[in-house]
VOLO-998975 format. One line per 3 residues: number of its first residue (from 1); their letters; for each residue y, x, z of C-alpha. Coordinates in steps of 0.1 Angstrom, whole numbers, plus 5000, padded with zeros to 4 digits. Layout:
NUM = A = Y X Z | ... .
//
This chain:
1 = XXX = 5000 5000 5000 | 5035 5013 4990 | 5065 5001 5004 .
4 = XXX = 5103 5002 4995 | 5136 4990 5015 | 5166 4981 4995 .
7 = XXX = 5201 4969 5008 | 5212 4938 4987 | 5252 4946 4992 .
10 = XXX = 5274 4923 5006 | 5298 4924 4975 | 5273 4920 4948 .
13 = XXX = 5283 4903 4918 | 5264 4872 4919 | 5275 4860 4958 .
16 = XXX = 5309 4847 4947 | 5290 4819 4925 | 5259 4816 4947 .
19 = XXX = 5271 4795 4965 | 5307 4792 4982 | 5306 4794 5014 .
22 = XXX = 5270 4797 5020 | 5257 4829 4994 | 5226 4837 4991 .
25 = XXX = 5211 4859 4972 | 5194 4844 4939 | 5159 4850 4932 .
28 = XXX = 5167 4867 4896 | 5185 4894 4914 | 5154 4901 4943 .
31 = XXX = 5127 4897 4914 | 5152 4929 4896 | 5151 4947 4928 .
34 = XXX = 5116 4942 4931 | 5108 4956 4898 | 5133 4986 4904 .
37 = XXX = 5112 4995 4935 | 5080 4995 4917 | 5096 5019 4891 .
40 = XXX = 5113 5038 4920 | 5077 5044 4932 | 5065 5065 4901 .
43 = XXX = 5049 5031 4881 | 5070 5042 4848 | 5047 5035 4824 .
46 = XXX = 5046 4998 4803 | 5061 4968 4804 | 5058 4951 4835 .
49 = XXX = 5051 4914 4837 | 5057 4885 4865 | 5027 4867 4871 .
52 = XXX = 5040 4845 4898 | 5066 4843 4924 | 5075 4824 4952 .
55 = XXX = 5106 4819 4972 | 5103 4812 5007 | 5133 4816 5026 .
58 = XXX = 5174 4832 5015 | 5181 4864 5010 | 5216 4867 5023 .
61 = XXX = 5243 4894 5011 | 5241 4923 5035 | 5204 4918 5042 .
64 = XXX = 5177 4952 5041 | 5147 4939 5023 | 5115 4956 5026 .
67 = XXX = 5094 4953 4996 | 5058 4961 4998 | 5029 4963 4975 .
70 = XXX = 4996 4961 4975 | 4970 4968 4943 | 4943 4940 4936 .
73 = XXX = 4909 4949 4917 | 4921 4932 4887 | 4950 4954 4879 .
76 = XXX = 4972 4933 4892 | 4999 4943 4920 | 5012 4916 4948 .
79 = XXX = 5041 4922 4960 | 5063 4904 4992 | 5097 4909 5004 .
82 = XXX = 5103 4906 5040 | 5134 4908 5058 | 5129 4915 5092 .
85 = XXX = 5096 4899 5106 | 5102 4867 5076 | 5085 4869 5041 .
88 = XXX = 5115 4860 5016 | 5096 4859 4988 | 5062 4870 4975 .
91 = XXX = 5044 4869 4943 | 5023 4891 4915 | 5032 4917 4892 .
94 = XXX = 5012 4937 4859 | 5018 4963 4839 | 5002 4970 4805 .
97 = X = 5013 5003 4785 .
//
């Protein structure tokens, strides 16, 4: 298992939009930073694909997500995002060359 912690900043781009008053962060922008970490980890080769994801609770602005992965017999690679002790979000990920 390989894990990751990124800092989703407090002034990124997408907050002022999502939403006004009450930003979170949307799950485009965790599912990048997800697929950033897997590169950051030395998986450089292919495409990679989203098999499935799942959104479980906000990601704010300012939040440290830990993203951890874990390989499966098939080739594929699950992944969840936790942010402190809750999972944000979890799902699966392949890469093909």
């Amino acid at each position: 298992m390989n894990s990751v912690e990124v800092l989703i900043p407090v002034d990124h781009p997408s907050v002022a939009g999502h939403f006004p008053g009450n930003p979170i962060i949307p799950g485009a922008v965790l599912l990048s930073e997800v697929v950033a970490a897997w590169h950051d980890i030395g998986n450089t080769q292919g495409v990679v694909t989203l098999r499935t994801a799942k959104f479980l609770s906000p990601t704010r602005p300012g939040d440290r997500v830990a993203i951890e992965f874990d390989g499966s017999p098939t080739g594929s690679v699950k992944f969840t995002c936790s942010v402190g002790t809750t999972v944000v979000a979890s799902g699966t990920l392949s890469s093909a060359p």
